[in-house]
N, C-alpha and C positions, 0 to 999 in steps of 0.2 A: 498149499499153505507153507510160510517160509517162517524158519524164526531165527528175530536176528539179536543178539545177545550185545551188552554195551557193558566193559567191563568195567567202566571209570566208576559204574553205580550200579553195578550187580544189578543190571533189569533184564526182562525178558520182553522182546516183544515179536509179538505174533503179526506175521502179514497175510494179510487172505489176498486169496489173486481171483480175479470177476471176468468178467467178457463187460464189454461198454454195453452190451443188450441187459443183461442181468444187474449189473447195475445202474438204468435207466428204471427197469422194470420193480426193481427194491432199491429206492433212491434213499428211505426214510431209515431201512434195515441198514444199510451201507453206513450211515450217519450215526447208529447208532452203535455199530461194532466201532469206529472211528474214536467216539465220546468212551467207549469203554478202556481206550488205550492200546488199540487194534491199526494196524493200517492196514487200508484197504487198497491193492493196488489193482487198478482198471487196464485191461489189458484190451487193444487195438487189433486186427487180424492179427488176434495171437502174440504181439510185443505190447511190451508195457508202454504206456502212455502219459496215465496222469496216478497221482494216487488220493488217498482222502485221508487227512489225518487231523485228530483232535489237535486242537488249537494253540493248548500246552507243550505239544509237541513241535508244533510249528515256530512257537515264540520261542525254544531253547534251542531247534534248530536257526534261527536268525539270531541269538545270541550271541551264539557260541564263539563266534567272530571278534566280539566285541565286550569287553572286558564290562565296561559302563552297564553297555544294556544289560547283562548277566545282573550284576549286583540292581538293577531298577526293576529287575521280574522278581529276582528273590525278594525284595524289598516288600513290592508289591503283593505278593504271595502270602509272606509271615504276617502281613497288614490285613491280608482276605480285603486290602482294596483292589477295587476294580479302576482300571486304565485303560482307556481305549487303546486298541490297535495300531490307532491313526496315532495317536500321543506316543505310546513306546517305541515305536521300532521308525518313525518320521526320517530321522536322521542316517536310517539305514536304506531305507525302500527311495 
């Protein structure tokens, strides 16, 4: 377990590191440490590979970039509207 501190907003975040066996065999458990604000990183003969991270976390790291999409997640956030995936980040992906 690794923990990686982000000072711009005083967070903490916890990484768990898995074998791709253990996290095929706890795919749902994986999902759910993920959803709690956790990343999960899957690790390949021993290197890391892929990771799994709640969604939130994935939309501000594709913001971060980009000033517009920043202010349309906040936006969207303070609204508790929902936006597809496909809709917010289009212009990025």
């Amino acid at each position: 377990m690794y923990n990686v501190y982000v000072h711009k907003e005083r967070l903490s975040m916890t990484v768990q590191s898995t074998t791709m066996s253990d996290a095929r065999a706890h795919f749902a458990e994986a999902l759910d440490t993920a959803n709690s604000g956790e990343v999960v990183l899957i690790r390949r003969s021993g290197k890391p590979d892929a990771a799994i991270v709640d969604a939130e976390i994935l939309e501000d790291f594709l913001a971060a970039s980009n000033s517009r999409l920043i202010k349309k997640v906040q936006a969207a956030r303070k609204e508790k509207e929902t936006i597809s995936f496909d809709d917010t980040f289009s212009d990025v992906l």
